[in-house]
N, C-alpha and C positions, 0 to 999 in steps of 0.2 A: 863640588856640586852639592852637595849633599854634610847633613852635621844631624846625628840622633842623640841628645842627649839622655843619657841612663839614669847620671847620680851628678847634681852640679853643687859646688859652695859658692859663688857669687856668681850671679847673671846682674853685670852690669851694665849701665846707659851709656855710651860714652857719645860725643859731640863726633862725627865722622867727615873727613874731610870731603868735599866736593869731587874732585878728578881724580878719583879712586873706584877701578872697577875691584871688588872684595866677595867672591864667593862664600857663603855660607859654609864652617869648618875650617876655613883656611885660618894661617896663623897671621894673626896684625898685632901691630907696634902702637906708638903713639908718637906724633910730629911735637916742635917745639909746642904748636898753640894748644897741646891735649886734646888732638882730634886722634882719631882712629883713622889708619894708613896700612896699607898691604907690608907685613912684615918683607926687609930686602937688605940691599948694600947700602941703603941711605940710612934705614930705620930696621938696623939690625939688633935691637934690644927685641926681643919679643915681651908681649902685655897680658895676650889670650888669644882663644880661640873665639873666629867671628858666628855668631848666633843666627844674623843674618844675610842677606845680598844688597848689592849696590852693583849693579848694571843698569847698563842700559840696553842691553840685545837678547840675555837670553834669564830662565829663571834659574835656583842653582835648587828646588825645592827638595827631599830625597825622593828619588822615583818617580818623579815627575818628567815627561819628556820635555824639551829644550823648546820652547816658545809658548810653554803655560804662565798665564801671571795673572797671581790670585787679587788683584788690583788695577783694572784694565788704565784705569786713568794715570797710573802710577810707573806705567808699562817700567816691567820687571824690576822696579826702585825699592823694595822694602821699606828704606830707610827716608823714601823723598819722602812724606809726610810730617816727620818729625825733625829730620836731619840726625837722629839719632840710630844708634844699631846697638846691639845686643852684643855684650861679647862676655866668654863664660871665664873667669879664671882663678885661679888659688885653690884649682883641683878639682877632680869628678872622673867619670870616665865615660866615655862617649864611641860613637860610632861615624868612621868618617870616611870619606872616598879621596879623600886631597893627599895622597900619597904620590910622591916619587915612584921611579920606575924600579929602584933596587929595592923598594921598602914591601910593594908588591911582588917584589920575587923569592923574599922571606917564605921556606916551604916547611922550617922548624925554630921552636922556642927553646932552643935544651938548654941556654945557660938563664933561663930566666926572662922575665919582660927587657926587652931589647931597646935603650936608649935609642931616642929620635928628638932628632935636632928640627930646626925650621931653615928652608931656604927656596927664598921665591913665596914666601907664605904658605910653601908647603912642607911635609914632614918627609924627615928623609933621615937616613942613618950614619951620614957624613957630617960631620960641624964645620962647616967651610965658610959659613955666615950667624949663624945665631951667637946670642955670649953663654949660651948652654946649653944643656936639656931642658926640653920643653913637655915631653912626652914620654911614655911607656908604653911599648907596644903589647898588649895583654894576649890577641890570636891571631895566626899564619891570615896574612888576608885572602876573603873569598866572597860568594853570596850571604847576603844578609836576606833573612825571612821576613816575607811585607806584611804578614798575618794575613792576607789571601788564601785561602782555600786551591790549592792546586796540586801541583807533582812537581815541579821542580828542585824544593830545601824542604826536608822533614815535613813534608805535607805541605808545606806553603809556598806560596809563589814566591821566585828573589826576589828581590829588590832590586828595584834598576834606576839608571843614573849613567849621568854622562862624566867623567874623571876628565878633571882638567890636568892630570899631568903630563910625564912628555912620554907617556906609551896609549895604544888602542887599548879600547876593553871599557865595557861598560857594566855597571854592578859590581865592583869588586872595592869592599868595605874592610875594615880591619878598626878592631876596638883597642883603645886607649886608655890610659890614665893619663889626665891633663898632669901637668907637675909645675907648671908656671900659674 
């Protein structure tokens, strides 16, 4: 749903394939023609993380609920404008909700930033599809603060967000260091 980037070295343009729904944060590949494609078992090299969305039903913005889109004509396409999207790679460290369901149940860091592999375009602590690490898990995931004014995280309201992984729970962030 959701990608906050902190600290990036390349935000690049790449050409994005058409029949590709790609969340914002999720991890994509690149097909034969060098389009941008939902990293998976076809297009198991990971490239980067995605910068932006390509749907068509819902928006992936952080903390935005599920049916805003900042482009009514574009209905939720970031990318239809240009055909292009944004994707960050060759390191930074970010804040993201595209976590698997074991990667959210990480409740300690003791031996250090905890390798995360990609699969399904998502980050997970199993390599069962990516050709590497992709990532570095930097903190236990939880709410992230929206700089809101409220009571919820150290004075600020969470952050909320709909997680496309395969558990319930919304707002639940965990920071990165990209490593692809």
């Amino acid at each position: 749903m959701a990608l906050i980037p902190k600290f990036h070295v390349v935000a690049a343009e790449r050409p994005v394939a058409s029949n590709q729904t790609i969340a914002m944060g999720q991890i994509v590949s690149l097909n034969a023609a060098g389009q941008v494609v939902l990293q998976g078992v076809t297009y198991s090299n990971p490239y980067g993380i995605a910068g932006d969305t390509q749907s068509t039903t819902q928006s992936y913005m952080p903390g935005v609920v599920l049916g805003w889109q900042n482009r009514v004509s574009d209905y939720f396409d970031e990318t239809k404008a240009s055909a292009y999207m944004t994707v960050y790679h060759s390191g930074g460290e970010f804040a993201t909700d595209q976590l698997s369901a074991n990667v959210v149940a990480i409740t300690t860091l003791s031996a250090g930033p905890t390798a995360l592999y990609a699969v399904n375009g998502m980050l997970e602590t199993v390599n069962s599809q990516s050709s590497g690490v992709v990532a570095r898990l930097l903190s236990i995931p939880g709410s992230y603060p929206s700089g809101v004014p409220g009571t919820d995280l150290n004075g600020d309201q969470a952050l909320g967000g709909n997680n496309a992984g395969s558990y319930t729970g919304a707002g639940v962030y965990a920071e990165i260091k990209l490593v692809i």
